[in-house]
PDB file of N, CA, C and O in Angstrom:
ATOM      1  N   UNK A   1      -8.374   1.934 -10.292  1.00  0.00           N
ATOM      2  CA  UNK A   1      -9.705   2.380  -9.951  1.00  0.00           C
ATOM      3  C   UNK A   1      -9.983   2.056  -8.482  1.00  0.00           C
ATOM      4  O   UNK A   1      -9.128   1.443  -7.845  1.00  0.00           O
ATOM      5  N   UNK A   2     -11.072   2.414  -7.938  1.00  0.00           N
ATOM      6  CA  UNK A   2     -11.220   2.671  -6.527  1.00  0.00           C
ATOM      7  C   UNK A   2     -12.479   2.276  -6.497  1.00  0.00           C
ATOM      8  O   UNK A   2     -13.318   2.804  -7.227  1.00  0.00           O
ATOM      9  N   UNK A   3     -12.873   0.970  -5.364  1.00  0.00           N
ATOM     10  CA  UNK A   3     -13.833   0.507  -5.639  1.00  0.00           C
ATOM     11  C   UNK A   3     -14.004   1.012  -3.757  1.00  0.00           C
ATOM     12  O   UNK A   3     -12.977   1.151  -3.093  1.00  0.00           O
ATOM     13  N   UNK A   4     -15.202   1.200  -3.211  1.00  0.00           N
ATOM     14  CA  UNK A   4     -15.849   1.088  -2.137  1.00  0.00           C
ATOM     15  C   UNK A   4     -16.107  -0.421  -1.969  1.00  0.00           C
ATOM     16  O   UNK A   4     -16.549  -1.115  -2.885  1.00  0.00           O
ATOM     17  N   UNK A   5     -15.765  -0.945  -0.589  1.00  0.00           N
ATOM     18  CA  UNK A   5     -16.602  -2.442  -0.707  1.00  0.00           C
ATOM     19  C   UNK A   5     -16.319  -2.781   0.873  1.00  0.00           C
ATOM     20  O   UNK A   5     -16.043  -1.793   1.553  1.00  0.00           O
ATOM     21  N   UNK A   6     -16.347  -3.862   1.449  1.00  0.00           N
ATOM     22  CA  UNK A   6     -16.635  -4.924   2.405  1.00  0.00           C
ATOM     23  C   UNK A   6     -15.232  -5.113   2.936  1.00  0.00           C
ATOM     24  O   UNK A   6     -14.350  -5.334   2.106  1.00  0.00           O
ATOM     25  N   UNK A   7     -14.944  -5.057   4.110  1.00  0.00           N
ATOM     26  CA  UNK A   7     -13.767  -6.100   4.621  1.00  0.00           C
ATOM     27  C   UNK A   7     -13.839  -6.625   5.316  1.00  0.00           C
ATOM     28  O   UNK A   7     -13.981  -6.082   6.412  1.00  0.00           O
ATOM     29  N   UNK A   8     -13.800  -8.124   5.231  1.00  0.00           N
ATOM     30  CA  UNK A   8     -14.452  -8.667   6.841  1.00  0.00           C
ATOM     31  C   UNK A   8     -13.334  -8.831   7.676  1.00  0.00           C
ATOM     32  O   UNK A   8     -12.120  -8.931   7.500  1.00  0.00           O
ATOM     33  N   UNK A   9     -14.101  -8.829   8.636  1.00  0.00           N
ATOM     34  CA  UNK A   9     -13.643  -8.974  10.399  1.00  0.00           C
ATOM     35  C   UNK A   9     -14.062  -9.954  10.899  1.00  0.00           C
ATOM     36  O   UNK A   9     -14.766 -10.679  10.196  1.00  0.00           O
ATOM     37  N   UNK A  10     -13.751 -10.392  12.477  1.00  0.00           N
ATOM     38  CA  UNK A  10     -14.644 -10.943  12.956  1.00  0.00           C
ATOM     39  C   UNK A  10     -13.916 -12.392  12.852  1.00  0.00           C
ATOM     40  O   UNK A  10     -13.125 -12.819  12.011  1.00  0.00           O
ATOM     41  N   UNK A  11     -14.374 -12.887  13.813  1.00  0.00           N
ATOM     42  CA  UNK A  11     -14.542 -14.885  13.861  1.00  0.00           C
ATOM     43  C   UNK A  11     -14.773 -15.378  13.155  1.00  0.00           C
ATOM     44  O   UNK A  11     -15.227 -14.843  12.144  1.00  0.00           O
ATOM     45  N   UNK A  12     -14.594 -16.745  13.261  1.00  0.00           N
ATOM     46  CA  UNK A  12     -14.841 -17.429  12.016  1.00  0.00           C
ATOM     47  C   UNK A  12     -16.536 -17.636  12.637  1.00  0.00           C
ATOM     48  O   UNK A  12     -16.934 -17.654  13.802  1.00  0.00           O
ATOM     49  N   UNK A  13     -17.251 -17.768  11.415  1.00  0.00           N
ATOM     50  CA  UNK A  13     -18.874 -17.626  11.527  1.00  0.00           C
ATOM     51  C   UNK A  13     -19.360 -16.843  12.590  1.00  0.00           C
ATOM     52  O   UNK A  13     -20.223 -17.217  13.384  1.00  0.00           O
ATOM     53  N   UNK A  14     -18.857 -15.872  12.594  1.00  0.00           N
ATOM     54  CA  UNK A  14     -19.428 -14.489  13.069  1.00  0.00           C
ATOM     55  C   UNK A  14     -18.839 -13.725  12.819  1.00  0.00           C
ATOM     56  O   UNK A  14     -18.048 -13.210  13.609  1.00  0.00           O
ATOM     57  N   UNK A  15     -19.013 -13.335  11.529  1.00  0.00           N
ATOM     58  CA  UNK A  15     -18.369 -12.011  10.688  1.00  0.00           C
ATOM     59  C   UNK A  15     -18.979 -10.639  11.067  1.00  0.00           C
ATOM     60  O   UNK A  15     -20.001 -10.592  11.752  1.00  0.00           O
ATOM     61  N   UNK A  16     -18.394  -9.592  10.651  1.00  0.00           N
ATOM     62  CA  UNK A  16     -18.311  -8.138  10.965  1.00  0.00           C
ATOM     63  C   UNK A  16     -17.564  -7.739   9.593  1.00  0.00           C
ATOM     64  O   UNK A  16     -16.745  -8.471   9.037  1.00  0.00           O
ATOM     65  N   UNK A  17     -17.997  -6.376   9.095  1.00  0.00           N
ATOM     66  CA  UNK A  17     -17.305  -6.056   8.026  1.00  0.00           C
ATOM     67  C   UNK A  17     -17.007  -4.715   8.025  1.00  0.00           C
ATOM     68  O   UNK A  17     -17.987  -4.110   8.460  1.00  0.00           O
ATOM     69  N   UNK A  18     -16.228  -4.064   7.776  1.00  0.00           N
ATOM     70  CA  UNK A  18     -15.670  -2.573   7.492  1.00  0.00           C
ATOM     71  C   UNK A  18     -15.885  -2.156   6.424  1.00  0.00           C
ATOM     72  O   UNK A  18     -15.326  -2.721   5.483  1.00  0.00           O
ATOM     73  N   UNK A  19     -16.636  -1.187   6.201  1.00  0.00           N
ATOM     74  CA  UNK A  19     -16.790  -0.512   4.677  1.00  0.00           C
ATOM     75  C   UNK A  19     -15.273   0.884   4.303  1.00  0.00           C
ATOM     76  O   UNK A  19     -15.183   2.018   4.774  1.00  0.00           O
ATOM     77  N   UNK A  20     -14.558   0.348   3.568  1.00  0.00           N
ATOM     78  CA  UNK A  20     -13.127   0.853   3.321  1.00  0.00           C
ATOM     79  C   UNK A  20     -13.301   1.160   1.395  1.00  0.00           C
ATOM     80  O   UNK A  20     -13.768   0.588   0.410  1.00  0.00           O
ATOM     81  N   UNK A  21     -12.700   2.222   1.691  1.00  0.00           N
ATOM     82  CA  UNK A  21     -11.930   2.936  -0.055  1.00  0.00           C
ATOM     83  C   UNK A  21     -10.602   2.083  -0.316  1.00  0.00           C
ATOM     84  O   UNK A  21      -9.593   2.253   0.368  1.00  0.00           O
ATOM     85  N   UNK A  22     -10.679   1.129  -1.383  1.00  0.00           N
ATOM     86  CA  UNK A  22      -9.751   0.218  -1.807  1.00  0.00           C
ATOM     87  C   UNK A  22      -9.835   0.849  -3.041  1.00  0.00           C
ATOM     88  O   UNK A  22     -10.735   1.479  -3.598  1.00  0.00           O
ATOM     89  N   UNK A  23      -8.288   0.432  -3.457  1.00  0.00           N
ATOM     90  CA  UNK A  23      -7.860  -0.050  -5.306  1.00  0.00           C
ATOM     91  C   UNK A  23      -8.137  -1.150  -5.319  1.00  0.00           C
ATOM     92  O   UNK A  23      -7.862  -2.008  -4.480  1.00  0.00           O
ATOM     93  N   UNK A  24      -9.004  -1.292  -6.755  1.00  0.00           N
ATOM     94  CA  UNK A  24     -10.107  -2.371  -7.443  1.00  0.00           C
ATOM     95  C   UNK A  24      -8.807  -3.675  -7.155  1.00  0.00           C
ATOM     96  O   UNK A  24      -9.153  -4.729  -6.622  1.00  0.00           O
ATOM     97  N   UNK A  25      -7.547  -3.481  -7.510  1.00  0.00           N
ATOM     98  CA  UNK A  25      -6.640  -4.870  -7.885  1.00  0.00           C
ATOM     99  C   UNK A  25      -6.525  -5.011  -6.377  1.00  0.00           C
ATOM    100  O   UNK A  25      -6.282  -6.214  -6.286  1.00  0.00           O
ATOM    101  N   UNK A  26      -6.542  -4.661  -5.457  1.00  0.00           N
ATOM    102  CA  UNK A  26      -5.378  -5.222  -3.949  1.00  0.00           C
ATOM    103  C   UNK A  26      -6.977  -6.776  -3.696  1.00  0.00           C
ATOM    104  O   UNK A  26      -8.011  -6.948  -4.340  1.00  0.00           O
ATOM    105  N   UNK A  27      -6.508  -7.383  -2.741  1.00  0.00           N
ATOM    106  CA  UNK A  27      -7.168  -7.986  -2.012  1.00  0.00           C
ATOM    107  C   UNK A  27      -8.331  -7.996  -1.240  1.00  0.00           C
ATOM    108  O   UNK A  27      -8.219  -7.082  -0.423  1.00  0.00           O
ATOM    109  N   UNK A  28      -9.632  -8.711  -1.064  1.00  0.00           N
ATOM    110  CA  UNK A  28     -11.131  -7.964   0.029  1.00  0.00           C
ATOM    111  C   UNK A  28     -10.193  -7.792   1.315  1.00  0.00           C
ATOM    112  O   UNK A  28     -10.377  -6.783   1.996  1.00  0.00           O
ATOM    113  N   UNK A  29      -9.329  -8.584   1.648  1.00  0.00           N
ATOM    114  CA  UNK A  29      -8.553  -8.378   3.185  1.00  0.00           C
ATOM    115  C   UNK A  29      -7.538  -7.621   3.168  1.00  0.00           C
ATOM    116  O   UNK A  29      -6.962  -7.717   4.252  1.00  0.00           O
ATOM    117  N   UNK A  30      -6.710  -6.474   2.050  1.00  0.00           N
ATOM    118  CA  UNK A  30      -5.947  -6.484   1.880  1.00  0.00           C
ATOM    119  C   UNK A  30      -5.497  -4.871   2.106  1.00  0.00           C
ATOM    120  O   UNK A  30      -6.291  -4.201   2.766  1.00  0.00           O
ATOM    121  N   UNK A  31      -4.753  -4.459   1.800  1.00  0.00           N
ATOM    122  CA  UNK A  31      -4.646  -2.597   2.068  1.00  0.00           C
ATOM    123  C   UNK A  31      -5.631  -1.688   1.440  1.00  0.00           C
ATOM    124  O   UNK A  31      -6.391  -1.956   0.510  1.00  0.00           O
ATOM    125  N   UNK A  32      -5.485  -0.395   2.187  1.00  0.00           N
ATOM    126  CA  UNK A  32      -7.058   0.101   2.112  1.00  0.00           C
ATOM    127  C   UNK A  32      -6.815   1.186   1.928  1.00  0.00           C
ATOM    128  O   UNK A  32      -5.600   1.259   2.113  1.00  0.00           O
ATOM    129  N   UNK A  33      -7.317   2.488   1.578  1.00  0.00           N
ATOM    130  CA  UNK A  33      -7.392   4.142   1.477  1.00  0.00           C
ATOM    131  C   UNK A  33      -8.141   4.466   2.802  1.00  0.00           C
ATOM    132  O   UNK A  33      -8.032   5.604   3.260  1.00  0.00           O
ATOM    133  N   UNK A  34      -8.732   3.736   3.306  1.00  0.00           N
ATOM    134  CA  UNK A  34      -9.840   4.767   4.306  1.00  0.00           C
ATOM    135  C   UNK A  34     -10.854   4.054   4.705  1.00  0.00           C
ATOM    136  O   UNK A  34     -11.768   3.757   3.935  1.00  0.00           O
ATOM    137  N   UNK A  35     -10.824   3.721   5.847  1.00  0.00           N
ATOM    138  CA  UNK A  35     -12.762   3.162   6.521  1.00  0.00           C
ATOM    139  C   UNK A  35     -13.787   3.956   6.597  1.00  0.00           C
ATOM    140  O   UNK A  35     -13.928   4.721   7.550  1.00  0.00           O
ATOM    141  N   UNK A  36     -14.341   3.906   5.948  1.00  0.00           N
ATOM    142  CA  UNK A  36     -15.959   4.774   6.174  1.00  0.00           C
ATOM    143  C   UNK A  36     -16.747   5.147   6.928  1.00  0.00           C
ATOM    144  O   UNK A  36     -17.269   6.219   7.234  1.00  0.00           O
ATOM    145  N   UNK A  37     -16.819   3.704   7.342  1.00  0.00           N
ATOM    146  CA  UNK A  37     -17.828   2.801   8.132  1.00  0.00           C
ATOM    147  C   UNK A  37     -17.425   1.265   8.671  1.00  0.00           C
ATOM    148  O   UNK A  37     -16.321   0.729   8.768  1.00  0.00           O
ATOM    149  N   UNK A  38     -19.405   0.548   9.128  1.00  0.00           N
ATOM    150  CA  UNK A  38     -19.266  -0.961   9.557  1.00  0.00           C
ATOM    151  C   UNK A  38     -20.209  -1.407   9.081  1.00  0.00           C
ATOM    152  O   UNK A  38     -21.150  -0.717   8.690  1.00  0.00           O
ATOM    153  N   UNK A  39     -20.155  -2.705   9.009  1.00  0.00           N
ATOM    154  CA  UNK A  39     -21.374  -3.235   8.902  1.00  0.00           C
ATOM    155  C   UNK A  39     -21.663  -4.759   9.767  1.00  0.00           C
ATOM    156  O   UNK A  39     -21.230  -5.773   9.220  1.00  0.00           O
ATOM    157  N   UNK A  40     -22.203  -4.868  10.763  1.00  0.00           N
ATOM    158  CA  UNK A  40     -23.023  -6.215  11.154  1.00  0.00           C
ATOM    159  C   UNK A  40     -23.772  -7.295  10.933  1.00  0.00           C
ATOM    160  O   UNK A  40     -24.913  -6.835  10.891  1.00  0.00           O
ATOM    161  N   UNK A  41     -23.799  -7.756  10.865  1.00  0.00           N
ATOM    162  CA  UNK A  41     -24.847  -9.007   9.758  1.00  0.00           C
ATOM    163  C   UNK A  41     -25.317  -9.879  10.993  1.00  0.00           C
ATOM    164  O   UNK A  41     -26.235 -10.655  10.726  1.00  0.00           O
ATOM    165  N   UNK A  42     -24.787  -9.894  12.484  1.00  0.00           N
ATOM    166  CA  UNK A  42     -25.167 -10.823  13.427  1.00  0.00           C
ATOM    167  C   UNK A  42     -26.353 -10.220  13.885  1.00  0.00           C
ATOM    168  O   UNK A  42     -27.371 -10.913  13.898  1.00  0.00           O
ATOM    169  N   UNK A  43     -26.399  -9.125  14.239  1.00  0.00           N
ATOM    170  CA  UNK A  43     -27.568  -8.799  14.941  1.00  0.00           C
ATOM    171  C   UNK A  43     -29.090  -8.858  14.494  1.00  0.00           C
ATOM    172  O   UNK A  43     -29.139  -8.862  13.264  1.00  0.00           O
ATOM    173  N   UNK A  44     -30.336  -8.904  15.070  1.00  0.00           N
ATOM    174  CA  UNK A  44     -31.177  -8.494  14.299  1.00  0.00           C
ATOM    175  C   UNK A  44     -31.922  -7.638  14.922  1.00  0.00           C
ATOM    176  O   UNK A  44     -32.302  -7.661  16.093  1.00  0.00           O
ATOM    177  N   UNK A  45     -32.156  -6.740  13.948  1.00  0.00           N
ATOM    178  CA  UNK A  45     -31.733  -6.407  12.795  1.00  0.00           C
ATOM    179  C   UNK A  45     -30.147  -5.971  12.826  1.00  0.00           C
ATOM    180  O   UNK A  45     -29.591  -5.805  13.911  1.00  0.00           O
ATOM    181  N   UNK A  46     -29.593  -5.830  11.845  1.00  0.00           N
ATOM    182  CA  UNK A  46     -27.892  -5.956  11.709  1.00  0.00           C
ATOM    183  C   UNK A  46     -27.721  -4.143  11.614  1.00  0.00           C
ATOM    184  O   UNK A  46     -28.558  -3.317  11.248  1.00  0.00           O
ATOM    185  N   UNK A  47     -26.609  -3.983  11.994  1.00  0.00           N
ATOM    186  CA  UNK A  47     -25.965  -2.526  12.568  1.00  0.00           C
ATOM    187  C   UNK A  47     -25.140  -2.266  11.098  1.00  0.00           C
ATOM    188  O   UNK A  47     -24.195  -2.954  10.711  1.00  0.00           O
ATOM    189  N   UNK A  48     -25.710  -1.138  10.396  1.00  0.00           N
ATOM    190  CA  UNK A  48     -24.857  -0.412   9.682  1.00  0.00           C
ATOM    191  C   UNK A  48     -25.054   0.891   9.570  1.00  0.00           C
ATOM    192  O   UNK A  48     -26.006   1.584   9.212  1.00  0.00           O
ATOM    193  N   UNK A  49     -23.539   1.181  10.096  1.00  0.00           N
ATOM    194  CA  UNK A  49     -23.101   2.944  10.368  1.00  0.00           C
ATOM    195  C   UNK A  49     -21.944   2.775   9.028  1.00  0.00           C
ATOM    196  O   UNK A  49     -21.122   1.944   8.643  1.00  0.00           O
ATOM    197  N   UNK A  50     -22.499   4.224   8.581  1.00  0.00           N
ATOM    198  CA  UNK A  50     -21.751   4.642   7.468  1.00  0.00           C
ATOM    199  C   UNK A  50     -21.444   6.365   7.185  1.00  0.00           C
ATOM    200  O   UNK A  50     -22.198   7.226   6.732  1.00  0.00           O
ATOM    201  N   UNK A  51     -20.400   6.427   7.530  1.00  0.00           N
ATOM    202  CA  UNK A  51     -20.064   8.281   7.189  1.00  0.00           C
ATOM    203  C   UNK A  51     -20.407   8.494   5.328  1.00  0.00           C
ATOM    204  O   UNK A  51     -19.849   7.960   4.370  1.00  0.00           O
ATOM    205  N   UNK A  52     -21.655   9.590   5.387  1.00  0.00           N
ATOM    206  CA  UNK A  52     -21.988   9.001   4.077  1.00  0.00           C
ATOM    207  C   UNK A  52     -21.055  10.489   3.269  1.00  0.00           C
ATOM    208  O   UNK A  52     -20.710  10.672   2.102  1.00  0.00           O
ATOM    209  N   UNK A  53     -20.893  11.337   4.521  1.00  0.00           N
ATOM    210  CA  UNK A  53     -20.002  12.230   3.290  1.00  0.00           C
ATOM    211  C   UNK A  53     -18.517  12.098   3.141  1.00  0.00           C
ATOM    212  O   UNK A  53     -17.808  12.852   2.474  1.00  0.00           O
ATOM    213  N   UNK A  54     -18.156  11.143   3.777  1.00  0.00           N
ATOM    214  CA  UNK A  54     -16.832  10.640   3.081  1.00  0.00           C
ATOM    215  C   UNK A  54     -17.379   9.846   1.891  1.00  0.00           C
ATOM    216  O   UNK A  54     -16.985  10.005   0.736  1.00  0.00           O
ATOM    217  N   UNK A  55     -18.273   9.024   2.254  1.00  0.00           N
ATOM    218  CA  UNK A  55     -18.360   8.170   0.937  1.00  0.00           C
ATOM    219  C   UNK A  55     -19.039   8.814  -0.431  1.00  0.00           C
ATOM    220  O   UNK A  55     -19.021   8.216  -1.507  1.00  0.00           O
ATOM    221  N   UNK A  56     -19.661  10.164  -0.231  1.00  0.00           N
ATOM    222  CA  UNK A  56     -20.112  10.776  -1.279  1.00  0.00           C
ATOM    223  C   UNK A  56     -18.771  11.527  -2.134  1.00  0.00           C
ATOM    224  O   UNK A  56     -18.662  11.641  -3.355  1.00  0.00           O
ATOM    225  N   UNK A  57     -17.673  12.054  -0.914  1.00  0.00           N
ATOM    226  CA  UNK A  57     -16.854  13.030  -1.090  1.00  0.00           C
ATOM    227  C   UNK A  57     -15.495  11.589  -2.114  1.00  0.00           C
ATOM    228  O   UNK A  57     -14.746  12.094  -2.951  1.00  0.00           O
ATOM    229  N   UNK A  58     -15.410  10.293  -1.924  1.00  0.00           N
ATOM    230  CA  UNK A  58     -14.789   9.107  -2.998  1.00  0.00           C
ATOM    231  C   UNK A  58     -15.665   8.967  -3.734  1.00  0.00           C
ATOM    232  O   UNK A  58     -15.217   8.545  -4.800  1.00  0.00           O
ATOM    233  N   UNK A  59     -16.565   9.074  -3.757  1.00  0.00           N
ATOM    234  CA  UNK A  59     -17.505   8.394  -5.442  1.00  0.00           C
ATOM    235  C   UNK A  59     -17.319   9.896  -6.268  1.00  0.00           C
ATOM    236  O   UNK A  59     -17.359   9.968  -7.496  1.00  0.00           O
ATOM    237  N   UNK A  60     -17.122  11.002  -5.422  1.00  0.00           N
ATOM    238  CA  UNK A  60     -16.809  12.458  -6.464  1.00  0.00           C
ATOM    239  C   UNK A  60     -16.234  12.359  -6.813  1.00  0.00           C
ATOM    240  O   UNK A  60     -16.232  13.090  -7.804  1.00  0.00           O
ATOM    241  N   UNK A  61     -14.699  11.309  -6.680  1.00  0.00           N
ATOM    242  CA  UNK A  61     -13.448  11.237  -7.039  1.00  0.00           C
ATOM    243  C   UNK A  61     -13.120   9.895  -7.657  1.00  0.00           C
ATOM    244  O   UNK A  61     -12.097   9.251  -7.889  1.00  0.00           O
ATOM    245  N   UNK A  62     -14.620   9.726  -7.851  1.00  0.00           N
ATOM    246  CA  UNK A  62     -14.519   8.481  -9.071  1.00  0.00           C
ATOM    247  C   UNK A  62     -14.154   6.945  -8.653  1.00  0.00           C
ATOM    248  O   UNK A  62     -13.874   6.052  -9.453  1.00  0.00           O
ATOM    249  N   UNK A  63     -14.220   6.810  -7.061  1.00  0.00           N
ATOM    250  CA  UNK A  63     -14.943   5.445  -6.510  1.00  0.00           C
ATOM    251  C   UNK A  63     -15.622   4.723  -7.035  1.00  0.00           C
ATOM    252  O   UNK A  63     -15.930   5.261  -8.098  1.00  0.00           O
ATOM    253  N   UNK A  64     -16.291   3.346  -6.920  1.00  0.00           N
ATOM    254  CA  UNK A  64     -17.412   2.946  -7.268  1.00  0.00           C
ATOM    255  C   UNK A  64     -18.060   1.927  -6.160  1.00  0.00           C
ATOM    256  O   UNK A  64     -17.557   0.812  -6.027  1.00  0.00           O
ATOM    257  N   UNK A  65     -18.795   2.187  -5.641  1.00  0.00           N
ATOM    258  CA  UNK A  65     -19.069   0.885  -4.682  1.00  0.00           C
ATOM    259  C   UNK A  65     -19.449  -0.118  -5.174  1.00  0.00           C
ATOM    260  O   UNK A  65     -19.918  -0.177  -6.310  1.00  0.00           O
ATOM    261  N   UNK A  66     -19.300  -1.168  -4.330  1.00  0.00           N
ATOM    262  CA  UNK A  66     -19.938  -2.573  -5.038  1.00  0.00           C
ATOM    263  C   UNK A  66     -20.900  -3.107  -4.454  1.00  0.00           C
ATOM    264  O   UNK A  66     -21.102  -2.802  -3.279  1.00  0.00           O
ATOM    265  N   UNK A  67     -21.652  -3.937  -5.042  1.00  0.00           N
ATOM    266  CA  UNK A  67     -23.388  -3.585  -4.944  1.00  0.00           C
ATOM    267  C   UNK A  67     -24.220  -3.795  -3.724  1.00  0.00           C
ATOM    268  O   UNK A  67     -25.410  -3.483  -3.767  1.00  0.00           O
ATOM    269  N   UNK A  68     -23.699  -4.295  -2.642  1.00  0.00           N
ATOM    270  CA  UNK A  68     -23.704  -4.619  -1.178  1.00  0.00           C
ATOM    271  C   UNK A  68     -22.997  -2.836  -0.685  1.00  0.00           C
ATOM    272  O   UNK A  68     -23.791  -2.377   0.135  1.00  0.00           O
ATOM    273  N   UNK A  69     -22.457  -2.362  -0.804  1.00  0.00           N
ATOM    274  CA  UNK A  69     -22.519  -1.127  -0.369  1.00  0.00           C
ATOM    275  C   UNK A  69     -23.426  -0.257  -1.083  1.00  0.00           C
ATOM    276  O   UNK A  69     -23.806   0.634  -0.324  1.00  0.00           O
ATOM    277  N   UNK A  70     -23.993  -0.145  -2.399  1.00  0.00           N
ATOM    278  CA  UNK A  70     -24.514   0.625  -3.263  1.00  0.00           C
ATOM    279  C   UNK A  70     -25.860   0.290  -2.069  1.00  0.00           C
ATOM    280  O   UNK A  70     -26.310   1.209  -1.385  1.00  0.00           O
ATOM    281  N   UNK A  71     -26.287  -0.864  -1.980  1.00  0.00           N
ATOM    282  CA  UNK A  71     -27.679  -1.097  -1.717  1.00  0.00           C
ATOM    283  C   UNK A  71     -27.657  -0.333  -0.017  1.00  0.00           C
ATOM    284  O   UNK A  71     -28.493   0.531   0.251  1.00  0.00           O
ATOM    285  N   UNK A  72     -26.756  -0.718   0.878  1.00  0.00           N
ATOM    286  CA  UNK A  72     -26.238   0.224   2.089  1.00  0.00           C
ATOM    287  C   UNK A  72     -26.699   1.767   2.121  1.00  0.00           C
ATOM    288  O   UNK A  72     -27.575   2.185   2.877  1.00  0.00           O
ATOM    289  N   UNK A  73     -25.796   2.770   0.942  1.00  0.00           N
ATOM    290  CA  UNK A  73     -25.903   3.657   0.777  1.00  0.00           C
ATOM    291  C   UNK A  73     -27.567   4.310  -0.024  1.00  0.00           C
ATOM    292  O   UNK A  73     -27.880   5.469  -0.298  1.00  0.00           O
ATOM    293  N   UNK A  74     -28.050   3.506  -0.138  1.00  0.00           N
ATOM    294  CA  UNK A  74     -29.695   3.881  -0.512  1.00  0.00           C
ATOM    295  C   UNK A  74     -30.386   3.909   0.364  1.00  0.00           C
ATOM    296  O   UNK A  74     -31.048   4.914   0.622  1.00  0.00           O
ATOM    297  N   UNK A  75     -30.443   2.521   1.262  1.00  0.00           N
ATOM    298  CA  UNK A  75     -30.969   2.527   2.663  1.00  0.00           C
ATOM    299  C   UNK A  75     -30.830   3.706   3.721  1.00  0.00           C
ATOM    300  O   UNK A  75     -31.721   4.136   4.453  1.00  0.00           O
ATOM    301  N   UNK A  76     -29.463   4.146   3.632  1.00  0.00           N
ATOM    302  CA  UNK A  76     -28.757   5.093   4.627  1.00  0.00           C
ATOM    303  C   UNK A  76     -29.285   6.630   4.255  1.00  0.00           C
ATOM    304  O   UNK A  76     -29.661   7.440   5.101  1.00  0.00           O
ATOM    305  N   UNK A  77     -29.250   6.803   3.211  1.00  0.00           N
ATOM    306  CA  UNK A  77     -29.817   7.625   2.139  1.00  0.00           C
ATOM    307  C   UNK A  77     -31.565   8.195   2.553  1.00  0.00           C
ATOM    308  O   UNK A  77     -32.105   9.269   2.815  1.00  0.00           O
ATOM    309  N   UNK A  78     -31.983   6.739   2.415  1.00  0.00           N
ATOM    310  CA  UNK A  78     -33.792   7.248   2.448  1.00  0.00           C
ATOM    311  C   UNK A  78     -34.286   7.379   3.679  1.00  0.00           C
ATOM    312  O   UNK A  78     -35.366   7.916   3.926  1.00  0.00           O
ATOM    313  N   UNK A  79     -33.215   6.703   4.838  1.00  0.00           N
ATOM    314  CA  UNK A  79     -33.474   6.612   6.252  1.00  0.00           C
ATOM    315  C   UNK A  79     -33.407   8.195   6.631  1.00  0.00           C
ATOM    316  O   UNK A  79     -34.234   8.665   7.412  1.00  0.00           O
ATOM    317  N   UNK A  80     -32.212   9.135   5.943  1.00  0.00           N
ATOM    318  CA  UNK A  80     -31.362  10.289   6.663  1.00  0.00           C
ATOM    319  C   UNK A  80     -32.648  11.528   5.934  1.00  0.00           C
ATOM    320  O   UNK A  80     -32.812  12.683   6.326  1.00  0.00           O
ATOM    321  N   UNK A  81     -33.418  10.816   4.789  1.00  0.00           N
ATOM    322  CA  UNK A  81     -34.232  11.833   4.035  1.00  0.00           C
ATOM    323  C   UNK A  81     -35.948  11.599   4.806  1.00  0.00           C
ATOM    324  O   UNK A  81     -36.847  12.431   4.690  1.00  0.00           O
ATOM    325  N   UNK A  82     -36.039  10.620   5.373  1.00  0.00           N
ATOM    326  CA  UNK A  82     -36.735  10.577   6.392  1.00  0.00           C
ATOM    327  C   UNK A  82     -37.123  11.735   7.371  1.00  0.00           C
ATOM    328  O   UNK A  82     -38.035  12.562   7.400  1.00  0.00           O
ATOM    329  N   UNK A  83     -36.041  11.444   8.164  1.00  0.00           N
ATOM    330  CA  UNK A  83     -35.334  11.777   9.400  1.00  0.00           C
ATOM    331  C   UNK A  83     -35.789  13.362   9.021  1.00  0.00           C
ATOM    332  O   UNK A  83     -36.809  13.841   9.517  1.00  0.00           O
ATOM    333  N   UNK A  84     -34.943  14.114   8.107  1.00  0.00           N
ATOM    334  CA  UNK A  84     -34.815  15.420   8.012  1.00  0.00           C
ATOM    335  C   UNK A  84     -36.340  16.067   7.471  1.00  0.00           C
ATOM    336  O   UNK A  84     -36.610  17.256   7.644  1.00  0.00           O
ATOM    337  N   UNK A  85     -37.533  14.852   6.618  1.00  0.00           N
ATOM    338  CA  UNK A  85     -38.608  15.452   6.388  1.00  0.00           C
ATOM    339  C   UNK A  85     -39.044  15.819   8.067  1.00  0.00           C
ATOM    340  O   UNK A  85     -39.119  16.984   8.458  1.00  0.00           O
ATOM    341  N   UNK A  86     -39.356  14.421   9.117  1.00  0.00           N
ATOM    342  CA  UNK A  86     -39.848  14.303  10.450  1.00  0.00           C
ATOM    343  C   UNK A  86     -39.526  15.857  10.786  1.00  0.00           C
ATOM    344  O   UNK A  86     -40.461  16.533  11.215  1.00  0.00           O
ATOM    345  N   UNK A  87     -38.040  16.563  10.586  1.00  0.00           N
ATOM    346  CA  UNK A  87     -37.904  17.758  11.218  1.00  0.00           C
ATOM    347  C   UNK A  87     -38.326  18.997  10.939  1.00  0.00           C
ATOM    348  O   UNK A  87     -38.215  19.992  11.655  1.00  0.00           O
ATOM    349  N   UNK A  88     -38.845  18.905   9.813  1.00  0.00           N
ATOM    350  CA  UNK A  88     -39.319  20.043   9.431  1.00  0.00           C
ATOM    351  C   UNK A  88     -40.439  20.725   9.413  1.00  0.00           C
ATOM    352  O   UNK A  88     -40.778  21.824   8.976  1.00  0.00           O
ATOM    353  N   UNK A  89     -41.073  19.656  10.106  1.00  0.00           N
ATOM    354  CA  UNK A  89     -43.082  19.816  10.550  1.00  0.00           C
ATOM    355  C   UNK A  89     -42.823  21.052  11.196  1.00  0.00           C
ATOM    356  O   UNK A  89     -43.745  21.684  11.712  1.00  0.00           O
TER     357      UNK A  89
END
């Protein structure tokens, strides 16, 4: 199975993370299908870019993210449904 999730990067106590298409068994650090995206946690507010139609186009194919990306992809989601109401005035 194919889980969406986290890979960190980064220094020690100053992490950075890559949002990557993994098989559920390999390792969080370990070989990957595909980067998505990033995610930041230093900044504030923290930087997350996410290609959401790759990540729509793996959950079609039976991905699952895990719940730190699920919550990502809602945010990213209501921000982009925003955005596109603002344009349509």
């Amino acid at each position: 199975m194919l889980r969406i999730r986290l890979r960190r990067q980064g220094a020690k106590k100053a992490p950075s993370y890559r949002i990557v298409v993994a098989d559920a068994r390999k390792p969080r650090d370990g070989g990957f299908k595909e980067i998505i995206g990033h995610y930041d946690p230093m900044p504030n507010p923290s930087i997350v870019k996410i290609d959401v139609e790759r990540a729509e186009y793996w959950i079609a194919r039976g991905a699952q993210p895990s719940d730190p990306v699920k919550r990502m992809l809602k945010k990213k989601a209501s921000v982009e449904a925003v955005k596109s109401d603002e344009g349509t005035d």
